[in-house]
C-alpha positions as CSV (number, residue, x, y, z in Angstrom):
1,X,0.2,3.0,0.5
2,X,2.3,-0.2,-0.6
3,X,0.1,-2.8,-0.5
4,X,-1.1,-2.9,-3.9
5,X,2.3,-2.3,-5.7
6,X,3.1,-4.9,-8.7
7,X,6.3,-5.2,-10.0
8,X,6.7,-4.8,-14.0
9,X,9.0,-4.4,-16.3
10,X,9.9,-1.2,-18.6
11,X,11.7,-0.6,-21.5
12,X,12.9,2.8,-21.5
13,X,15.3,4.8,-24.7
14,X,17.7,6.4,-22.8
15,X,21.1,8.3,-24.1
16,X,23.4,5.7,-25.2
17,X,20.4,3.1,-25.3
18,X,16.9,0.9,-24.2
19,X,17.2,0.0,-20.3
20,X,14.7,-1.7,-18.0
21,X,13.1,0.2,-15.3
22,X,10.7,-1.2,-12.6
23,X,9.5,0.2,-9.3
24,X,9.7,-2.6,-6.9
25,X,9.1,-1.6,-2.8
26,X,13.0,-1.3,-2.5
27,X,13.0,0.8,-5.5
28,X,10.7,3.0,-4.0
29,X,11.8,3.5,-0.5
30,X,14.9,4.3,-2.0
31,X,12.8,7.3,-4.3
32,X,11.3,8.1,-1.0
33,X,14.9,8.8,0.8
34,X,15.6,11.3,-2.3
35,X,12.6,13.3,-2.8
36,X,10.0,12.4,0.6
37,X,6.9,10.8,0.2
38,X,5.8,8.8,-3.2
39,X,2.0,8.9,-2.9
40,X,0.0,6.7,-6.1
41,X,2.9,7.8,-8.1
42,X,3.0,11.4,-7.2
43,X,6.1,13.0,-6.9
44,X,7.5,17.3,-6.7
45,X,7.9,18.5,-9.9
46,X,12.0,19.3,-10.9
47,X,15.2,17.7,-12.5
48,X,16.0,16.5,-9.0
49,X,12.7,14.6,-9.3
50,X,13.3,13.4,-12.5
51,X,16.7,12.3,-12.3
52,X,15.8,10.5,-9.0
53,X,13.0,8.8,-10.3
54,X,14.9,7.2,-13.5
55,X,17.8,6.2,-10.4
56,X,15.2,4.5,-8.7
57,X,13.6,2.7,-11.3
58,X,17.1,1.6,-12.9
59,X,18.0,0.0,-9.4
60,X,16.3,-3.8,-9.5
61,X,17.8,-3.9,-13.4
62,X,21.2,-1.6,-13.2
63,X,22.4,-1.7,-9.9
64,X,25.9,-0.3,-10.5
65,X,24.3,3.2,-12.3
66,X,24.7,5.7,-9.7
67,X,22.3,9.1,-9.4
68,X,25.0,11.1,-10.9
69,X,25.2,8.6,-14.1
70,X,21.7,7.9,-14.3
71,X,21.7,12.2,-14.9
72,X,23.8,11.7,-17.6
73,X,21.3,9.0,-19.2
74,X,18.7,11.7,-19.5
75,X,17.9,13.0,-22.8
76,X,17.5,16.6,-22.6
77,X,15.7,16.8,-25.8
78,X,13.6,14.6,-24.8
79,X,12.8,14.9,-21.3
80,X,9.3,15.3,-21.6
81,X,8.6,11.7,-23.5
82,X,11.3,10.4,-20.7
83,X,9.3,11.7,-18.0
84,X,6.0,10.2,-18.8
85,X,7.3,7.1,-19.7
86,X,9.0,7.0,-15.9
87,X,5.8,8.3,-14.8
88,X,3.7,5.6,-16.3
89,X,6.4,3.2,-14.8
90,X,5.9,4.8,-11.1
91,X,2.0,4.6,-11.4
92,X,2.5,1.1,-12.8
93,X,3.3,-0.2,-9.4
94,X,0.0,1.2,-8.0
95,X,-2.5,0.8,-10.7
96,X,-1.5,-0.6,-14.0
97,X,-4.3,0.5,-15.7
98,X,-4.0,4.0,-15.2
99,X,-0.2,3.8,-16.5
100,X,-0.7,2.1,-19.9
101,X,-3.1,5.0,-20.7
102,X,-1.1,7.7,-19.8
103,X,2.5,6.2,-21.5
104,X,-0.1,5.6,-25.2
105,X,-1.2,9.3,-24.6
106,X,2.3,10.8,-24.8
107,X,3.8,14.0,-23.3
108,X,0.9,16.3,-24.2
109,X,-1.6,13.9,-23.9
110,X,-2.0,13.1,-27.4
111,X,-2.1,9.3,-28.6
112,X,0.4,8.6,-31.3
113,X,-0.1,5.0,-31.5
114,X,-3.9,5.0,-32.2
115,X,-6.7,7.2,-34.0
């Protein structure tokens, strides 16, 4: 399931501002302890989910944010943009390609930064 996971970078807008997110193998056992198995990026729907993924992918670049604060960071308002962009993150660490599509398509699966 690991063996084709590559570690990049993410700048994410968060609540109080930009932070980096990347999914590196200790990032996502610890994803795997909160919500059971990641599979290509796949994870239960729910806050729970959310909140642990942006945890999880805070962890190689903000160590010190904790589940409960990394809660906080999310934007109600804008969950939905926050959530793909995490997404697109996750799948970034099994198949880049499929992840830069899916963050320039946006929440509904429109593409606001092209024709």
């Amino acid at each position: 399931m690991f063996e084709e996971i590559k570690d990049k970078v993410h700048d994410i807008e968060l609540a109080d501002g930009t932070y980096k997110v990347e999914f590196t193998m200790n990032c996502l056992c610890e994803l795997e302890e909160l919500v059971g198995t990641v599979e290509a990026g796949e994870l239960p729907p729910g806050y729970r989910s959310t909140r642990a993924m942006l945890w999880a992918g805070l962890r190689e670049h903000h160590p010190e944010i904790t589940l409960e604060e990394a809660g906080k960071l999310l934007p109600l308002p804008r969950m939905a943009e926050v959530n793909v962009k995490l997404s697109a993150a996750l799948m970034d660490a099994f198949n880049p390609s499929d992840s830069l599509k899916k963050e320039q398509e946006g929440p509904d699966g429109e593409n606001p930064t092209g024709p």
